[in-house]
C-alpha positions in Angstrom: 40.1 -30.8 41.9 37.5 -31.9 44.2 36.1 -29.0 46.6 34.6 -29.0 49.9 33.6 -26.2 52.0 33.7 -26.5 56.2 31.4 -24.1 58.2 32.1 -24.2 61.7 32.1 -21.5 64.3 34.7 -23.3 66.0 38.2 -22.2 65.1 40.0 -26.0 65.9 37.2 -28.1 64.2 38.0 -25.9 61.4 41.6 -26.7 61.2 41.3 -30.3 61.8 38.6 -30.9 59.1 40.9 -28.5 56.4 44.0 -30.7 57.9 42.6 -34.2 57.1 40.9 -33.1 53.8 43.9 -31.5 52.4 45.8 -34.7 53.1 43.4 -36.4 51.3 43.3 -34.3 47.8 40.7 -31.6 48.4 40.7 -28.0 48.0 39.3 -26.8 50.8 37.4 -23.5 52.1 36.4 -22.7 55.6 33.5 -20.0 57.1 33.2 -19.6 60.6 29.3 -19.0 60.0 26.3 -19.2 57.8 26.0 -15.5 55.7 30.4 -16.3 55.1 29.8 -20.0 53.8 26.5 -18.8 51.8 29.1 -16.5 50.0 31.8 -19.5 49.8 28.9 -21.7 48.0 27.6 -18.7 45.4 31.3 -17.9 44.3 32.9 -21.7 44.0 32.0 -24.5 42.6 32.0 -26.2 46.1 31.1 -30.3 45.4 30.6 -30.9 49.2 29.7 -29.1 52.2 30.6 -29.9 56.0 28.2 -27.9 58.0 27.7 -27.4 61.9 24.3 -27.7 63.4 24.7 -25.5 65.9 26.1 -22.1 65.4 25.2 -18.7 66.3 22.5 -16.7 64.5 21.5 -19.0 61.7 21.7 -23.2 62.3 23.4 -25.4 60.3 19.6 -27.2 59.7 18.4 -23.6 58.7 21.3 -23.1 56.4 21.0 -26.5 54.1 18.4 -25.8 52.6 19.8 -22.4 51.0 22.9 -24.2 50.0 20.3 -26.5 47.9 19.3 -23.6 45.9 22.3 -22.8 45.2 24.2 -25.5 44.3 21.4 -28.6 43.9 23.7 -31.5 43.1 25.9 -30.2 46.4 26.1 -32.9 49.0 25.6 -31.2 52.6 26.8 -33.1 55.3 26.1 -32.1 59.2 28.8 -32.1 61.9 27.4 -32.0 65.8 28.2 -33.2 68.9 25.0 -34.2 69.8 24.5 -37.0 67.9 21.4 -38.5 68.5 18.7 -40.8 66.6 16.3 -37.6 66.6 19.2 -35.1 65.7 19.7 -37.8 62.6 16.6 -37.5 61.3 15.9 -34.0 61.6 18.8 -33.4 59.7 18.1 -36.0 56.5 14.4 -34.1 56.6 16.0 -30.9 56.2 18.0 -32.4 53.2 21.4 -33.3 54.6 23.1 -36.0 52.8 25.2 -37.5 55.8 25.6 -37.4 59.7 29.1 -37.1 61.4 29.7 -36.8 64.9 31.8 -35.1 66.8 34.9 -35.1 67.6 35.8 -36.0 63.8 37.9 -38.9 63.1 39.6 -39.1 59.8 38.4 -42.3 58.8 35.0 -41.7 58.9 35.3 -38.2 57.4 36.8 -39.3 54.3 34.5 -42.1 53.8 31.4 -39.6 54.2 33.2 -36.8 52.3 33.6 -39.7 49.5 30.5 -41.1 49.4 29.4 -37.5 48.7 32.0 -36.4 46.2 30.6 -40.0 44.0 26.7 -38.4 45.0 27.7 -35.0 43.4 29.7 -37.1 40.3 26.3 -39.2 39.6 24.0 -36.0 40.2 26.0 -34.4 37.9 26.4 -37.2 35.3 22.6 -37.7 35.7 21.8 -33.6 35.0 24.3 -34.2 31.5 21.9 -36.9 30.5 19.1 -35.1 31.1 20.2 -31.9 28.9 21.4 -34.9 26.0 17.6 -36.6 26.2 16.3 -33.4 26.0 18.5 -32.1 23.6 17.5 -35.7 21.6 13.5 -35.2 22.5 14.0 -31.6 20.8 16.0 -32.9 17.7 12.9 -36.2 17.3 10.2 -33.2 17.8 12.1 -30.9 15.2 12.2 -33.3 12.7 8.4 -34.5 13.0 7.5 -31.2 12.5 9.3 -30.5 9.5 8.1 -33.8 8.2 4.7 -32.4 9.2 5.2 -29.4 7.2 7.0 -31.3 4.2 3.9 -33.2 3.7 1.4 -30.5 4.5 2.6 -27.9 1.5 5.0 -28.3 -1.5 5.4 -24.3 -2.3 8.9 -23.7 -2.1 8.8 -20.4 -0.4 6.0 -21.6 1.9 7.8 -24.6 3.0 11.2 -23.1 3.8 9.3 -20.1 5.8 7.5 -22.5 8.2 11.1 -24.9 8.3 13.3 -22.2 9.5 10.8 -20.9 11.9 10.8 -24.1 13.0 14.7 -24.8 13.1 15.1 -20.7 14.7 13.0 -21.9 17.4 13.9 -25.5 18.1 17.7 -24.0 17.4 17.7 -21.1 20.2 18.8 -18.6 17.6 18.9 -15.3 17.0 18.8 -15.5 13.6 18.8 -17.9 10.7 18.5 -17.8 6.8 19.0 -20.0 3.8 20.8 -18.9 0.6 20.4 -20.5 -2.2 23.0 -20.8 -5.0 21.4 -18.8 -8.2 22.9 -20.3 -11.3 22.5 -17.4 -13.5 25.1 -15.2 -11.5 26.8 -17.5 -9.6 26.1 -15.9 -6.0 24.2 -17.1 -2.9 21.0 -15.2 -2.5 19.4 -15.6 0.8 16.0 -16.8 0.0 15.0 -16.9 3.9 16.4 -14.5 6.1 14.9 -15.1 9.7 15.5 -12.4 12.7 15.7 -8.7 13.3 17.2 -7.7 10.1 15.8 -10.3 8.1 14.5 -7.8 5.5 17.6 -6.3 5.0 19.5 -9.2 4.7 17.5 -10.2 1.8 19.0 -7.2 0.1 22.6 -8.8 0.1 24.2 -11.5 -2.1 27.4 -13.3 -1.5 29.9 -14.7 -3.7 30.6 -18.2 -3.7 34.5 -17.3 -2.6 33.2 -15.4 0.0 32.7 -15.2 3.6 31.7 -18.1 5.7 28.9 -19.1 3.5 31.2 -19.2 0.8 33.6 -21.4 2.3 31.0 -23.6 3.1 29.5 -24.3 -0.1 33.0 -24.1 -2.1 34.3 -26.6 0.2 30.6 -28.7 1.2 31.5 -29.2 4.9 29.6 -28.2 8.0 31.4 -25.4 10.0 30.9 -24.1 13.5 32.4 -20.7 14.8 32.2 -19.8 18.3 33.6 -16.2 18.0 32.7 -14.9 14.3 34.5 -11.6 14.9 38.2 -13.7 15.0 37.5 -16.0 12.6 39.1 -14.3 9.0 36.4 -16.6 7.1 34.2 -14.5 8.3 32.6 -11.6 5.9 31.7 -8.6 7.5 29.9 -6.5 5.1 26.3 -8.4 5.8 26.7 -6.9 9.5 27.6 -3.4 8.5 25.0 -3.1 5.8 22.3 -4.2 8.7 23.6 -3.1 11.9 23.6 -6.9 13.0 26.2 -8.4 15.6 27.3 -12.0 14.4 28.6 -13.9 18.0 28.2 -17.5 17.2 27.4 -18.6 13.6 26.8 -22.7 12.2 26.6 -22.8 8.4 26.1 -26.6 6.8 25.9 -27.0 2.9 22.3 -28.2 1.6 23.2 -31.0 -0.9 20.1 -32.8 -3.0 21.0 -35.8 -4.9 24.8 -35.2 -4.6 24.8 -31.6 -5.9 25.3 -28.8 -3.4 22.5 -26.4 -3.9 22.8 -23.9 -0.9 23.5 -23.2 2.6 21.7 -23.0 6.0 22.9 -21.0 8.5 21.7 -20.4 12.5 23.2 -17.5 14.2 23.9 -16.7 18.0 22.4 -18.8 20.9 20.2 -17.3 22.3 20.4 -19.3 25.7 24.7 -19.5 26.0 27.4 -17.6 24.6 27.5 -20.0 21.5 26.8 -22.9 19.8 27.6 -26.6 20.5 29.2 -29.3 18.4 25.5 -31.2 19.2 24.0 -28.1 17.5 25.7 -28.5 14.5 25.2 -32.7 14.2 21.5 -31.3 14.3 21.3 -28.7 11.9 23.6 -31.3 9.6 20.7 -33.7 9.8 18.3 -31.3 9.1 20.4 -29.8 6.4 19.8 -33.3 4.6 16.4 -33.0 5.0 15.7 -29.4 4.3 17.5 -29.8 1.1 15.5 -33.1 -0.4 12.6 -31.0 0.1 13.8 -28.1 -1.9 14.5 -30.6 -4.5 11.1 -32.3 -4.1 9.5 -28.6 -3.9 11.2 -27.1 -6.8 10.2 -30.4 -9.3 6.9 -29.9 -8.0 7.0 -26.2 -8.9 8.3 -27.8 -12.3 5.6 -29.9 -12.9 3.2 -27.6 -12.0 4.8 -24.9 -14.5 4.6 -27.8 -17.3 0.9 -28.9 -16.7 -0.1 -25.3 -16.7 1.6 -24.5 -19.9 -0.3 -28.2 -21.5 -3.0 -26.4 -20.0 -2.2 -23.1 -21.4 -1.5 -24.9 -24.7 -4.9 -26.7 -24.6 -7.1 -23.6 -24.0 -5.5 -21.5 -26.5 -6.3 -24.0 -29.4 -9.7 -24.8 -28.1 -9.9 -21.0 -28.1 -8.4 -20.1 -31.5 -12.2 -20.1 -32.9 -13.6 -18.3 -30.5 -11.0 -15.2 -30.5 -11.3 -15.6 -33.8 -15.2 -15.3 -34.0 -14.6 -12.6 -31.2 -12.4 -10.5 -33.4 -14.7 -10.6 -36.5 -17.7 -9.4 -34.1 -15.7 -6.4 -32.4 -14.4 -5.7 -35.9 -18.3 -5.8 -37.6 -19.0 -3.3 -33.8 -16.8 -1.2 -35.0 -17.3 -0.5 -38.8 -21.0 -0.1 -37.9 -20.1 2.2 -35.0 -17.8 4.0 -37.6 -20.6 4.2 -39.8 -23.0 5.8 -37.6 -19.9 8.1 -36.7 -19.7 9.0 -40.7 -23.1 9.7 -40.9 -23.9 11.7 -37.6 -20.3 13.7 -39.3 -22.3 13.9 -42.5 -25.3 15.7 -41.0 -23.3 17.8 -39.1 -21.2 18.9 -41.8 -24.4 19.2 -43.7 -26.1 21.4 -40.9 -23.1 23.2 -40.5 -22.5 24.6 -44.6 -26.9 24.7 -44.4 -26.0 27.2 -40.9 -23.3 28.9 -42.8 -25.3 30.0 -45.8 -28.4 30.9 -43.7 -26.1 33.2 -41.8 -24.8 34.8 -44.8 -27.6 35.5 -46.1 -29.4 36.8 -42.8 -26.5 38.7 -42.0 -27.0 41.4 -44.7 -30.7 42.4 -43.9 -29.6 42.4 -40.3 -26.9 44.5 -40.8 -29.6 47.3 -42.7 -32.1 46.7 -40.2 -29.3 47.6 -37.1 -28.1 50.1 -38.9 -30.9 51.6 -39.6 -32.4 51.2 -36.5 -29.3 52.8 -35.0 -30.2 55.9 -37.6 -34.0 55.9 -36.5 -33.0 56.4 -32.9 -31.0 59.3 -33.7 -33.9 60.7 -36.0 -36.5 60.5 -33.2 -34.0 61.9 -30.7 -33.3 65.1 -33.2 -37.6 65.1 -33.6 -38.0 64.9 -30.1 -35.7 67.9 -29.2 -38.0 70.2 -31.9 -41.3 69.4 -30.5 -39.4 70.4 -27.2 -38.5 74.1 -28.7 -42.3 74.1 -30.3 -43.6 73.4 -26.7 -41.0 76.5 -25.3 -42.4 78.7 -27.9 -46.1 77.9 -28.0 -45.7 78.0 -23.8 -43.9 81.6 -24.4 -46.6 83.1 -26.5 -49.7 81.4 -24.8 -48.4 83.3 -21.3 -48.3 86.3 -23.1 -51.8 85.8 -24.9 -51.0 85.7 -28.1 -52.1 82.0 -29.0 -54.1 79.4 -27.2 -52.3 76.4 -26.2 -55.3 74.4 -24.7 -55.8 72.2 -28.1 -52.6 71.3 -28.3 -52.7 70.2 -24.6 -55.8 67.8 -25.7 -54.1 66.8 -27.9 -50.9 65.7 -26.0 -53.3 64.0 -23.6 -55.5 62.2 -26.2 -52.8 60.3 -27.9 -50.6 60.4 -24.5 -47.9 61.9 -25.7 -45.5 61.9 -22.4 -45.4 57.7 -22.5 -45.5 57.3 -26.4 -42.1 59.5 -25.7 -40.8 57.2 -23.8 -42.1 53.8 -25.1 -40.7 55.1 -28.5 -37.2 55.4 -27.0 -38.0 52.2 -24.9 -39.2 50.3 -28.3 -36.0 52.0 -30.0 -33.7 50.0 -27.9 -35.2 46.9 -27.6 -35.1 46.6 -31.2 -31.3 47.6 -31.5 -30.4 44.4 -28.7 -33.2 42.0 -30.5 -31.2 42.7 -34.2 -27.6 42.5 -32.0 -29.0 39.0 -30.4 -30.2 37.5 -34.0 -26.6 38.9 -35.2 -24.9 37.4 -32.3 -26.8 34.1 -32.7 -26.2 33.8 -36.3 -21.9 34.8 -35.5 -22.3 31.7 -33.4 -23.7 29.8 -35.5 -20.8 30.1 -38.2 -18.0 29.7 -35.4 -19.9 26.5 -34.6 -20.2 25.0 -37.8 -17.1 27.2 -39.9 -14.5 24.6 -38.6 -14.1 21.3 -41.0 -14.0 18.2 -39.1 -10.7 17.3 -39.6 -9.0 20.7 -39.2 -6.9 21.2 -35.9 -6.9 25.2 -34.3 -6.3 26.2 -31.3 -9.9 26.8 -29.0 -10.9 28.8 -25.9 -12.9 26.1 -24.6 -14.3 28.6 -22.5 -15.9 31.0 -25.7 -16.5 27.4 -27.2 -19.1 26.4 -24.0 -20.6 30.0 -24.7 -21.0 29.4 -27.9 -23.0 25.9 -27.8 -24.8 27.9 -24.4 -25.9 30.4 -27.3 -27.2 28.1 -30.1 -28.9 25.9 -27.2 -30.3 28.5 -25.2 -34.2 28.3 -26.3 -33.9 24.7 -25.0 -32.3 25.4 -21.9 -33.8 28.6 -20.9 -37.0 27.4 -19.7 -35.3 24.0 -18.4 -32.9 25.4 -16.0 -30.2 28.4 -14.5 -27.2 28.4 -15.9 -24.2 29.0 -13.2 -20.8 29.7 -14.9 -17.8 28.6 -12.8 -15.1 29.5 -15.6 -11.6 29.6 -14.5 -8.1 30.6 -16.0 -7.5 28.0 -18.8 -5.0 27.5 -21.4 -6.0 27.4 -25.3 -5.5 24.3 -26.5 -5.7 22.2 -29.4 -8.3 20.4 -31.1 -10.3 19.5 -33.9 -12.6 22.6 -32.6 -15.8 21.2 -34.0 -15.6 18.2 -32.6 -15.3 19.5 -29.1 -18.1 21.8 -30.0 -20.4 18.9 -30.8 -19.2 17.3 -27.6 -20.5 19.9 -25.7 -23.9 20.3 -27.5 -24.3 17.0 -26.7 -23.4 16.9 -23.2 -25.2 20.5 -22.3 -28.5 18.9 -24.3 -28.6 15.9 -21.9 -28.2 18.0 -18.9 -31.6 20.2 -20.1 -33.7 17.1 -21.2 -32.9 15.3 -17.9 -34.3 18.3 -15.6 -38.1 17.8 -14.7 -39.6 21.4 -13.7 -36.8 23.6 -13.4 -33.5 23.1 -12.2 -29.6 24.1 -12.6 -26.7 23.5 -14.8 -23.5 24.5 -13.6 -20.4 24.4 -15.5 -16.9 25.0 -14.1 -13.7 24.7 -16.0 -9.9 24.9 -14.7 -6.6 24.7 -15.5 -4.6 21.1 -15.4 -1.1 21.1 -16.2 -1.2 22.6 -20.0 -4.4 21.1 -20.2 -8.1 21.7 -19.3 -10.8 20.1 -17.3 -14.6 20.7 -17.6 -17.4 19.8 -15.5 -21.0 19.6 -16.5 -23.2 19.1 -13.3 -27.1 19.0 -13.8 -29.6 18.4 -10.9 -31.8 16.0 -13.7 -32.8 12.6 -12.2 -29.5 11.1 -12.3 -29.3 7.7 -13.3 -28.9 4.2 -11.9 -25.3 2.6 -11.2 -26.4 -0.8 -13.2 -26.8 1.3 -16.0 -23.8 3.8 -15.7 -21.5 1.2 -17.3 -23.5 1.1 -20.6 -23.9 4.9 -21.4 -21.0 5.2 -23.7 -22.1 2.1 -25.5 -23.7 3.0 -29.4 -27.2 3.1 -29.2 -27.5 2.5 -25.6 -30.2 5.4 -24.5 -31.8 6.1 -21.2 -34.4 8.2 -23.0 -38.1 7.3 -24.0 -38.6 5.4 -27.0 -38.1 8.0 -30.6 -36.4 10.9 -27.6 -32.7 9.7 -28.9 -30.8 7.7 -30.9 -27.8 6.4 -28.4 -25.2 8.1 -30.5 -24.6 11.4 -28.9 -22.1 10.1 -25.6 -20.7 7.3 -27.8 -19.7 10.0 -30.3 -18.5 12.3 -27.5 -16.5 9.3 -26.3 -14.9 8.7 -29.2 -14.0 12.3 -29.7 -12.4 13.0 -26.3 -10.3 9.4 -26.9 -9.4 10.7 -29.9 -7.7 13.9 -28.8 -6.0 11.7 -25.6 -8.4 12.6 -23.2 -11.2 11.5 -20.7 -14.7 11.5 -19.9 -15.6 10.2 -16.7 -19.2 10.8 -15.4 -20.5 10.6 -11.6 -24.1 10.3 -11.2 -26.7 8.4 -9.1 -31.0 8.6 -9.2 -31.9 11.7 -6.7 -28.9 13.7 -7.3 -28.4 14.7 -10.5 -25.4 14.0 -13.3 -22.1 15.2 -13.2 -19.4 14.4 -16.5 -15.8 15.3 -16.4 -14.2 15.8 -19.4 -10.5 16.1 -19.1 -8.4 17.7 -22.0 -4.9 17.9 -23.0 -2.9 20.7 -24.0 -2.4 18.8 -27.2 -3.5 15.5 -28.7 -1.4 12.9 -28.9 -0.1 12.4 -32.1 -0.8 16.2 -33.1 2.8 17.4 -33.4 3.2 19.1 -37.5 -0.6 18.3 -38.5 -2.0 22.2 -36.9 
């Protein structure tokens, strides 16, 4: 029913306007002042208004155009009983629709109140086809862009990203996503999942039979749900898993050339309580649309998947020769690497039964010469304790003048017996620790070189880096200070020479890299059951274009004739061998620094100790 609203202070004009409009049809509402009919016009849906110019506080001019804001396709008509030309057009200027004078006659009230009433209808009509041009203008501009996009890129994931951005915007949703019916299982995975738990939603697959996706693509028809929460379509366990309230929901099958391939859904408007019927004729043209360019998409994706594989094809035949050529020259790399291996083994196990039978046979004259020396010191110390009584006795008798001492005084002095006393002890001793260092020195030598090449033991790679120290010591000595940084480490096992020979190698490059004099520190610790060393020199160090080649055979940084480039390539191969690593850190200024990282045991070592 038509409403108007009558705001007079005047009780009777009140009554007589409510009287003749209620005859007519209306509902009517009355205020007897501005601030009461302001209230009348923000709680009703009032189509007309009937409003005295003149009233206390506020004017019925001053009031119209707050009415307008309110309610803009309102007609407001004045009411005065000073009707006047001037009166007339003040009011049409303040935005009144119509002029009545006072006192009202029915007549012409019900002709102005209809004239209005037809105003408000058209207003209103108007404002409706407004929202549907806009509502077209937004589909047209929708559907450009997508064909925009469709032509821009044919990647499948691309293209469905930048669609339902697209659609989520254009749509005034919350949320949107596209699943996508996977043939292998038979479920709807969502392949887009647009909105504040997109990512999560992602997670979650959907049975064909299921929920209101389900229903859709079973069945292939559009469906529109105003209130998700009483529909018993509708599958909760999407919005418990994400925390997600589903209001409103549109879900339309995709179908390419007349097989159903997935669904598109858009999920509470974000600008009304829910969806409309013109939102789903949208998203049901786009669904068309949005589907042949999966289609197109995913053949594209097929045809790009076939050329590659022609292409794939095509390279690996035109490469078949090369591989080939490349296999025969690693394989020729290797067996002369191998060899070099073989014979740098050779003339170590050579040197190593030449060290064991020079130690055998120095260690018997050693053994005589410490022990005897040991003998000697105890001889000269029972001698020296004699001439020590002779010198009591010959004191005694010489105070009592019965000998003269003074000759043998001379000769004390002449041959300076007081320091030949000591330098004998002095020359004694240093003896004793030379014969222990040539004994000690040979010892090393046979643990170095006593282990066969092939023969796993457990090692103390700490007494192991003492050990090559020992042997290597003349050429370090002069080179460089040795700092020992040894921690707690486990025994492990190893082929024991091998590691030995590592070492040497390493601790040899460290010396011959220090100009002048300089330090090598070497620090080991514990690693799980396994063992880490570092070798750090303060050498020259050496360039990063050439750090990648040190490990290659016969690569040297040396002079010409200082090396042969085997001695890290060996090392390599030995720490690969027993499943470790050898990294190495260095740069020109500040020295060299290889890390050699152990395990507890080799791979492959189980039952072969």
């Amino acid at each position: 029913m038509e409403t108007v609203l009558v705001i007079d202070d005047d009780r009777l004009v009140r009554e007589m306007a409510r009287d003749m409009l209620v005859d007519a049809g209306y509902r009517v509402f009355t205020a007897a002042g501005a601030e009461e009919g302001l209230a009348v016009v923000g709680d009703e849906k009032v189509d007309a208004v009937l409003v005295d110019v003149v009233m206390p506080g506020q004017s019925g001019l001053e009031l119209i155009p707050r009415i307008n804001a309110l309610r803009p396709a309102t007609a407001v008509m004045v009411i005065t009983a000073y009707a006047t030309v001037d009166k007339a057009v003040e009011a049409i200027r303040a935005g009144a629709y119509d002029f009545i004078r006072k006192p009202l006659r029915e007549p012409e009230l019900l002709h102005s109140v209809r004239r209005a009433m037809e105003r408000c209808r058209l207003v209103n009509e108007n404002a409706r086809l407004v929202r549907k041009l806009a509502d077209r203008v937004r589909t047209l501009e929708l559907f450009e862009k997508i064909a925009v996009t469709i032509s821009s890129t044919l990647e499948l994931d691309t293209l469905l990203e930048e669609i339902m951005e697209l659609t989520k915007t254009v749509m005034g949703a919350e949320a949107c996503s596209i699943l996508l019916h996977d043939e292998a299982t038979g479920e709807l995975a969502f392949t887009v999942a647009l909105g504040e738990k997109g990512d999560e939603v992602k997670e979650v697959r959907i049975r064909t039979d299921q929920g209101i996706a389900g229903w859709v693509f079973s069945r292939c028809e559009p469906l529109l749900i105003e209130d998700a929460s009483k529909d018993s379509r509708f599958f909760t366990g999407v919005d418990e898993k994400t925390g997600f309230a589903t209001r409103s929901i549109i879900a339309v099958p995709l179908v390419a050339k007349e097989r159903i391939i997935g669904v598109i859904e858009v999920i509470n408007k974000t600008a009304g309580p829910c969806f409309t019927e013109t939102d789903r004729d949208i998203l049901v043209t786009l669904a068309g649309q949005i589907a042949i360019a999966i289609d197109n998409a995913t053949m594209t994706e097929e045809l790009k998947r076939a050329k590659e594989q022609l292409e794939e094809y095509s390279r690996n035949l035109e490469g078949m020769v090369s591989r080939r050529t490349a296999e025969l020259e690693a394989a020729n790399r290797e067996i002369r690497e191998t060899q070099s291996q073989l014979l740098q083994a050779e003339k170590l196990s050579s040197i190593g039964q030449l060290a064991a039978g020079i130690a055998h046979e120095i260690n018997n004259p050693i053994g005589f010469i410490n022990s005897n020396l040991c003998t000697l010191r105890e001889y000269i110390a029972d001698m020296l304790s004699l001439l020590d009584e002779y010198d009591d006795v010959v004191s005694g008798l010489a105070e009592k003048g019965l000998c003269d001492d003074a000759p043998i005084r001379k000769a004390r002095e002449r041959m300076k017996f007081d320091f030949v006393r000591e330098d004998i002890e002095t020359l004694v001793a240093e003896s004793i620790e030379g014969a222990y260092r040539i004994y000690k020195i040979v010892r090393d030598m046979k643990t170095f070189s006593r282990a066969d090449n092939s023969e796993r033991g457990m090692l103390d790679v700490n007494a192991a880096i003492d050990t090559t120290l020992n042997i290597l010591w003349n050429e370090i000595k002069y080179r460089a200070e040795v700092v020992k940084e040894y921690g707690d480490v486990p025994e492990i096992e190893c082929l024991p020479m091998q590691l030995n020979q590592v070492f040497m190698n390493i601790l040899m490059n460290a010396a011959q890299a220090i100009n002048g004099r300089g330090e090598i520190r070497i620090k080991t610790y514990a690693e799980g059951p396994g063992v880490v060393v570092e070798i750090s020199d303060t050498g020259s160090g050496i360039a990063p274009e050439k750090l990648d080649r040190i490990f290659d055979p016969f690569y040297t940084t040396k002079p010409p004739g200082k090396g042969t480039g085997l001695g890290l390539s060996i090392s390599y191969g030995i720490i690969k061998k027993h499943g470790g690593a050898i990294e190495v850190d260095s740069a020109p200024g500040r020295g060299t620094t290889f890390r050699i990282r152990l395990p507890g045991k080799p791979a492959g070592a189980e039952g072969t100790a």
